[in-house]
Each structure stands twice: as C-alpha cells, then as structure tokens.
C-alpha positions as MATLAB code, in Angstrom:
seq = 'XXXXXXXXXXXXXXXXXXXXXXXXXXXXXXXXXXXXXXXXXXXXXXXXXXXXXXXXXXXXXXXXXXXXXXXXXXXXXXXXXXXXXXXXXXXXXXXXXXXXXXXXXXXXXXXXXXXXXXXXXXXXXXXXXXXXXXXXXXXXXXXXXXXXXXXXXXXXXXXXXXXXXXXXXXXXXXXXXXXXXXXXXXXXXXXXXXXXXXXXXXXXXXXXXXXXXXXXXXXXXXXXXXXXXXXXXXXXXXXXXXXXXXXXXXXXXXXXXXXX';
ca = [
      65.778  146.502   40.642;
      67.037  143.633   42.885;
      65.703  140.773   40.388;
      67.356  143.331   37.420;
      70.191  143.217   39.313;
      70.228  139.191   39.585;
      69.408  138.446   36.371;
      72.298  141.081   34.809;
      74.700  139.069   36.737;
      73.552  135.174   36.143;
      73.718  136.915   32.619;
      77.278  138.202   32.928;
      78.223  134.818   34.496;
      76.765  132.774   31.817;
      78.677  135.254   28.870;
      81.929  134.515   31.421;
      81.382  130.508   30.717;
      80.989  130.740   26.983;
      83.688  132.508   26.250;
      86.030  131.150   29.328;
      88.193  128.935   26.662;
      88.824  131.819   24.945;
      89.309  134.662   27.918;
      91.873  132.007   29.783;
      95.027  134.181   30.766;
      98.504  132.147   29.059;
     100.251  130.689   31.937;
     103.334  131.954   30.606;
     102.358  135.565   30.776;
     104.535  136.285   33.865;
     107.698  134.403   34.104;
     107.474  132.605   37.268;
     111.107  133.747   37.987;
     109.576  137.353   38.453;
     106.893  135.911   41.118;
     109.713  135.286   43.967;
     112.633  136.683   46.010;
     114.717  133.542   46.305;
     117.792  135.235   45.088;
     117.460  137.896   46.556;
     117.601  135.771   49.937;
     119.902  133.265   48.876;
     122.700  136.166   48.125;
     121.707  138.650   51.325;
     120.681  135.563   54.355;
     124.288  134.308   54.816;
     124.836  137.787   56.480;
     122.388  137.833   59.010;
     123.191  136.342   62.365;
     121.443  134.723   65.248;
     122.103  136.424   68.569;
     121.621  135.102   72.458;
     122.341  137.355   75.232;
     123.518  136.136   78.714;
     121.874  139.101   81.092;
     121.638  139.322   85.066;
     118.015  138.967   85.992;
     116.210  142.111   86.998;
     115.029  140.691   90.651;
     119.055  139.799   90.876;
     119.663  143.988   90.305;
     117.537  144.944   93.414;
     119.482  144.648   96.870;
     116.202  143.522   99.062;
     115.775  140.797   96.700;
     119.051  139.061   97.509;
     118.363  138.021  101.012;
     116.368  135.494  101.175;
     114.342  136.526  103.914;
     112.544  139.458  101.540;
     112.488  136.748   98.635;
     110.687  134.300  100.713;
     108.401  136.953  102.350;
     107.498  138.427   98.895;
     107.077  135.067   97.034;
     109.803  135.606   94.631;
     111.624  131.986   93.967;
     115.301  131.619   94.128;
     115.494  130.476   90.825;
     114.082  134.238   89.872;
     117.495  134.931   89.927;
     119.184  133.195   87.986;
     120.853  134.822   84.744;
     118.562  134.658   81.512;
     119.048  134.301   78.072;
     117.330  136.490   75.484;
     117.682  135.628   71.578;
     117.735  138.552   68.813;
     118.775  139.067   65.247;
     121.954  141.254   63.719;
     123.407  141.356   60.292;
     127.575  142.012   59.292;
     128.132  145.546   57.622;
     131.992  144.570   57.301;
     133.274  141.064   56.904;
     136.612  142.289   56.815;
     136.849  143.903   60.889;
     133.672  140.966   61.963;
     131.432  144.121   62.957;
     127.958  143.374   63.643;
     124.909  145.571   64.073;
     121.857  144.969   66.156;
     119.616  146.703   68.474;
     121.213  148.670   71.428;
     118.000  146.509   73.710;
     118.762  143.496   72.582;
     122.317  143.431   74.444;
     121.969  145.863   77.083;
     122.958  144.600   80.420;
     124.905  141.868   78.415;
     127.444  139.255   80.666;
     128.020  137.617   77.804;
     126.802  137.379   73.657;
     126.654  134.612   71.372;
     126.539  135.122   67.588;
     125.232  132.462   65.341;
     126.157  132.027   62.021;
     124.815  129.493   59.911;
     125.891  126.192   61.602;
     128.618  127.738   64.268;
     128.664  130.048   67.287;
     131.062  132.283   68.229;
     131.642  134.813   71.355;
     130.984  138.562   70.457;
     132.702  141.403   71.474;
     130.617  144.635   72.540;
     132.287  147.876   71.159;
     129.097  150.191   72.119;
     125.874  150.958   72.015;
     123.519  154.149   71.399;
     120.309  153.847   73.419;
     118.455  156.909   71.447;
     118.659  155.362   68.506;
     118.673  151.445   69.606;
     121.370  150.671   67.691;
     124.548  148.701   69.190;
     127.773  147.469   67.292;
     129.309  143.686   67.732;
     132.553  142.566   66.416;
     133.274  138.640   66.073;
     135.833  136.969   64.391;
     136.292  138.333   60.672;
     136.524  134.472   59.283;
     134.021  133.597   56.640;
     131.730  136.068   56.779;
     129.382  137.587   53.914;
     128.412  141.365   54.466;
     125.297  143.113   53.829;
     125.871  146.746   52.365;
     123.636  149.448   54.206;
     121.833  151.677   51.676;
     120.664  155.260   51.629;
     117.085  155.243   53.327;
     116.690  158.573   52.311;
     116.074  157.193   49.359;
     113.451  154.924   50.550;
     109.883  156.008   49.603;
     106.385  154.250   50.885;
     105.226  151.449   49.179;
     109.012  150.131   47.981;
     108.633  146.492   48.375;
     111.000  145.247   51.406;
     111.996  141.888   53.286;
     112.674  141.207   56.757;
     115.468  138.342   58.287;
     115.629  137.493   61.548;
     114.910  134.828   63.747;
     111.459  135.270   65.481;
     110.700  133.427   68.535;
     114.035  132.009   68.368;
     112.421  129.574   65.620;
     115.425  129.985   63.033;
     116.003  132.326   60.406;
     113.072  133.142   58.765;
     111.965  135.821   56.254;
     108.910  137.645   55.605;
     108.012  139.903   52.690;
     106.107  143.277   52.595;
     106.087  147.089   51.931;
     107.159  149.957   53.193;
     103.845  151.535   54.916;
     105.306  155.192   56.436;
     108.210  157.217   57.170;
     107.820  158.431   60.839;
     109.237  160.957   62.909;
     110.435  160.016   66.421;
     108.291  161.592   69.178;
     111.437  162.627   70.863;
     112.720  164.258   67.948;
     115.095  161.642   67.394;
     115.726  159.520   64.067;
     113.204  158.504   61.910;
     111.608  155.391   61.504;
     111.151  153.142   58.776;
     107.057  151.655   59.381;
     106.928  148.100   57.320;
     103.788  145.730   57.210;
     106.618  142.730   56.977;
     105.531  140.758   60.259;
     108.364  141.149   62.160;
     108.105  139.661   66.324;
     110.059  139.487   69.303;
     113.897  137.987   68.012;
     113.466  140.086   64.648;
     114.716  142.986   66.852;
     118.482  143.787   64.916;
     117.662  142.110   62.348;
     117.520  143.907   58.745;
     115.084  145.098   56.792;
     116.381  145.058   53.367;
     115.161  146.660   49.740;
     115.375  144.865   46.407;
     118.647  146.041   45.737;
     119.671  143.573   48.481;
     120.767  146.877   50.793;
     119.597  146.942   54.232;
     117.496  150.040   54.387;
     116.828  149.498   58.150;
     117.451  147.920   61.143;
     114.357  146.430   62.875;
     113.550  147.297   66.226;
     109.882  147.313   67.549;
     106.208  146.358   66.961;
     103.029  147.859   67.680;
     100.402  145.721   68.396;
      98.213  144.015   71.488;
     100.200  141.258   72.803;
     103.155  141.982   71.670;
     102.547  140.023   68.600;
     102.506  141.859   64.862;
      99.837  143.013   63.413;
     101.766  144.319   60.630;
     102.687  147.378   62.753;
     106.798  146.870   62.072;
     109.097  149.666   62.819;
     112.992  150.047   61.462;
     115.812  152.416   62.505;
     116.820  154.042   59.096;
     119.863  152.743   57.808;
     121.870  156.177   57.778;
     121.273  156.558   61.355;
     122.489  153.040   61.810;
     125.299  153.950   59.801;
     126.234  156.927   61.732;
     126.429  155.065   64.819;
     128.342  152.373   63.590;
     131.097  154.586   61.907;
     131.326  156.730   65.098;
     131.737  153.691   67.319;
     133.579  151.478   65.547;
     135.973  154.345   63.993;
     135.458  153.423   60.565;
     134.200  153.750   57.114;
     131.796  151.108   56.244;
     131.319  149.781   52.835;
     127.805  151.001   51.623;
     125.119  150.273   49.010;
     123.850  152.930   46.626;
     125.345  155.684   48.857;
     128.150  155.569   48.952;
];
C-alpha cells in the first residue's frame, strides 16, 4: 500500500505540472485593497494615546524601609526608592471634554500622568477609577483630538475579526491583527471579558481593541501566558462595561458606535 500510496501521489504531482499553466489562480482575483486594514488604522490610530505614569515605589510605601539602617541590613539600595515610571496605552471616547480611558492598573498609585499624542505630551487629569472592572477615566486638554466611538460588545460574537493599538514595551504605537477567540465570564462574577488571539503585551494594557467598524469593542487589560509575554492569550474589558464606568464617572453621555 505504501509504494501505491507513493506512486498515486508522484502521479497526482506530475498531473499538477501539466496542467499548472492552466490551473494558475488570476492575480487579480482578490483586490489587494480587500487583503489589508490600512484604513481602518489610518482613520481609528490618531485616537489612541501613549501613557507614562509617575508612581511612588513600593519599597518607598513600607515604613521599615525608609531608615536606612533596615535598607542597608536587608540589602535593599537607596536608589530602590526612587519614584518609577510605568508606560501604558488609552484611547479618547470624547474629543470634545479631552476624556481618556485606560486601565484602572495602569494609573493606580499615580503622582503624576503623561499622555502622548502623536508628536506632543500633555499632563492628564485623573477623574476616577473602578478597580473591579480595571477601567480608569483621564481628561487632557480637548485641543486636536480625534475620538474613537465605543461600540456595543454585546454584539460581538467569536471569531469577528479585531485589531489591537497600543504601545507594547513602550516601543511606539503598534498594531496587531486577530480574532475574537471567547467571551468569558469573570470568576468573581464581575464583567465579562472579551478573549482575543491579537498579541497584545505589557504597555497594550488601556489600549483598544477595536472591530471593523472602527468601534472599540474593548479595552485591553491582561495576558495569560508564562513570562508574561503573549501567547495569544489576550483579554479585553467589554466596551459597555467601559462605557458604564466612564459615563458614571465622568457624568456624561458619550458619543457611541452602533449603540447608540
């Protein structure tokens, strides 16, 4: 059977050659301007915004640790407490009132936040923050700015193809492409979350994950994988949660995508 086998597929291979000229797929059967999301970024990137976070160091939060008696006598350097700076992603949901969403861990403990936008920098304002469902609200000033609509994730179904902004490993903006891969419940019984095989790493957290419609359907916010590095284990805060945060904090309506 195994030389049967071998000789059906040199024979296959051989019919493949002959007729190859013939069999050759038009290079015009799929308009290349179907094979790419360029516009799609070009019209939704302007709206999502660098963020670096000023933040007390956690050896500078523990009492003992600030003589420098119990520094030196448990090896801990003087320079561990110095402030640190932590980088992150966030997007505008209203260029009108500058308000920013991001990830509720990504400025906790904040002294101070930076938000970058394109080629500029400007100071952020925190207006509040909901730890359950990591989502925390930013508001800059409202000069310039493009918005991204949030759309209805209820809507969103697995396998609806998605794309992630953000600035990983405070490399620059950068986006990555993928699917939706689950809809999962929180273990806490919290909000849902939006599972995406769009690599998303540390700085994506805030960032958006956004549909075709050029909504954001999400708000990024953790990985799972060794490491801490993806494995195409992405997870995203549903957009109506983020919106319901966002509204309650910021006392406001926001502008929406298909939902509203």
């Amino acid at each position: 059977m195994a030389g049967g086998v071998g000789v059906a597929w040199l024979n296959s291979d051989r019919d493949m050659v002959i007729g190859a000229e013939s069999a050759q797929v038009s290079v015009d059967a799929v308009p290349l301007n179907r094979l790419t999301v360029a516009p799609l970024v070009e019209r939704v990137a302007p709206a999502v915004v660098n963020i670096a976070v000023l933040q007390a160091s956690p050896y500078a939060q523990n009492p003992l640790l600030r003589d420098p008696y119990y520094r030196f006598f448990l090896g801990v350097p003087d320079e561990a407490l110095a402030p640190r700076i932590s980088a992150g992603s966030g997007f505008v949901v209203d260029a009108a009132r500058g308000l920013v969403v991001t990830n509720h861990h990504v400025v906790e403990n904040a002294r101070a936040i930076a938000v970058g936008i394109g080629d500029r920098q400007v100071e952020a304002e925190f207006l509040g923050s909901d730890p359950r469902s990591d989502i925390a609200v930013l508001r800059i000033p409202a000069r310039r700015l493009k918005q991204l609509p949030l759309g209805d994730s209820d809507k969103t179904q697995v396998g609806d193809y998605v794309v992630a902004i953000g600035n990983p490993f405070e490399v620059g903006q950068t986006v990555t492409a993928g699917i939706v891969s689950g809809l999962r419940g929180s273990p806490d019984g919290g909000a849902r979350y939006i599972q995406t095989d769009a690599p998303i790493n540390p700085g994506n957290s805030g960032g958006p994950l956004i549909n075709m419609r050029g909504e954001a359907v999400g708000v990024n916010s953790a990985i799972i994988g060794p490491n801490g590095g993806n494995v195409g284990i992405g997870l995203a805060v549903p957009s109506r949660a983020a919106r319901q945060v966002v509204e309650h904090i910021a006392g406001v309506s926001l502008p929406g995508g298909s939902e509203s």
